[in-house]
C-alpha positions, 0 to 999 in steps of 0.5 A, a space after each residue: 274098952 278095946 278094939 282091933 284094927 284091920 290092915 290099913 284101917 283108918 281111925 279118926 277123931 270122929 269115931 270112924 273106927 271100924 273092924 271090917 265087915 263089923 257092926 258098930 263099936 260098943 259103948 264103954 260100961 264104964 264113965 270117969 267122972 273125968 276123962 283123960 286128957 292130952 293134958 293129964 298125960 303131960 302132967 302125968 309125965 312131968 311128975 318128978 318125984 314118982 316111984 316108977 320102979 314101984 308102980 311097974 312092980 304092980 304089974 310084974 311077974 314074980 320070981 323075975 330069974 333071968 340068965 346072967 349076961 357077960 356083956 352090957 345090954 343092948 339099947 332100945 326104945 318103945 313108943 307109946 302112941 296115944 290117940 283120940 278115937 271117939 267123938 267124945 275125946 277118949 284117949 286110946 294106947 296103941 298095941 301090937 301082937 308080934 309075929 309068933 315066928 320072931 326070935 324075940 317076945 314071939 307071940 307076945 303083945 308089945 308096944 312097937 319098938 326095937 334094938 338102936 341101930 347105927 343110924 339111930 341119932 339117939 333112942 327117940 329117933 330109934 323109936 320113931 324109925 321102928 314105929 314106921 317100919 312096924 305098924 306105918 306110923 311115920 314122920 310128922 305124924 308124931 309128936 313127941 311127948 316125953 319119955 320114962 326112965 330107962 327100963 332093963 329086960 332081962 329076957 332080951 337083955 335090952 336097956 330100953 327107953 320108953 317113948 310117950 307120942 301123941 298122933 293127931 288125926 287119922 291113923 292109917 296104920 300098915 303092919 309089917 306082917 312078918 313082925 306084926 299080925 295085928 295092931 289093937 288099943 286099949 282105953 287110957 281111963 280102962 287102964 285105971 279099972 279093975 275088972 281088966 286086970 287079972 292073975 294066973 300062975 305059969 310054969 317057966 322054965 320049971 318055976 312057978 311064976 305069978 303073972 298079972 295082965 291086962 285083958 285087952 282085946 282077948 289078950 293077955 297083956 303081960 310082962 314088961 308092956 304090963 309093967 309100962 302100963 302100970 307106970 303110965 297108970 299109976 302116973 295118971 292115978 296121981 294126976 287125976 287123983 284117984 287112989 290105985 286099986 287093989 294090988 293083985 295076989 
């Protein structure tokens, strides 16, 4: 189940969600045997031994053709902020739908995150600082998790870390408008289930390109957020012990 936020809407541990002016939230069609927990996701990240490259893969546009670039990549960093929403614990990933008039990703669901500045003391700290600047989510309010292997975007041309943090308690979340029209989430335990992954094929750039997504809130998740979801899924997958679903074709 997915939901979008207002601007500085509240979220809770009592499930005080609320669109404004909408009826209550839906209950999920869909119960795990056993919820995801703060703890499964730590375990999920401590796993040393998982093929990220692969299970990010799953979720991957193909062909991948990119420009070539005579210079390195730029360091970056996303976070992925995971909350409990509802009273019975249902962990939550928040989401963001970027400004379309933005240079980069226009348009496109995203994490929040950014390209390391001079200030940064490293990515975590760049993850930290973008969160606040993107959807309000500062300081304390974090607390950080782990982190994933590094992860190349051709499209940008950033070399980016994802960052996992938990906040506990409410959520007051501020969008910047000019980079951010609306922040949403998605279930953890939905990530794990079939009926919202989808494929279409696209044009790009005279290719015809397979993209798989994610069905969240009425958008197409895809691309390299895809892929990162794909990595925590298949990282809770082997926690939980439940065996991934068809791969798309």
């Amino acid at each position: 189940m997915a939901t979008a936020f207002a601007p500085d809407e509240t979220w809770n541990r009592n499930g005080l969600a609320r669109l404004r002016g909408a009826p209550p939230l839906a209950e999920p069609t869909t119960t795990m045997a056993r919820p995801i927990t703060f703890d499964h996701v730590s375990q999920a990240l401590a796993l040393e031994d998982f093929d990220s490259n692969g299970a990010r893969l799953r979720m991957a546009p193909r062909p991948r053709g990119w420009t070539k670039r005579d210079h390195p990549p730029s360091p970056a960093a996303v976070l992925i902020l995971i909350f409990a929403a509802d009273d019975d614990g249902r962990l939550n990933i928040v989401l963001t739908l970027r400004n379309a008039d933005l240079r980069g990703h226009s348009g496109q669901v995203s994490f929040p995150g950014g390209r390391r500045e001079a200030q940064d003391k490293n990515l975590t700290e760049t993850a930290r600082r973008e969160t606040c600047e993107e959807i309000g989510i500062c300081g304390d309010q974090l607390s950080i998790m782990g982190r994933l292997p590094r992860f190349f975007i051709p499209a940008s041309h950033h070399d980016v870390r994802p960052v996992i943090a938990r906040c506990d308690g409410a959520l007051a979340f501020k969008p910047k408008p000019d980079e951010v029209v609306e922040v949403f989430a998605v279930a953890l335990e939905d990530l794990l289930q079939p009926r919202y992954k989808f494929v279409e094929q696209r044009l790009m750039r005279g290719v015809n390109v397979h993209v798989p997504y994610y069905d969240v809130a009425g958008h197409k998740v895809w691309g390299a957020t895809a892929m990162l979801l794909s990595e925590l899924e298949g990282r809770l997958r082997r926690v939980l012990g439940t065996s991934a679903d068809v791969a798309l074709t």
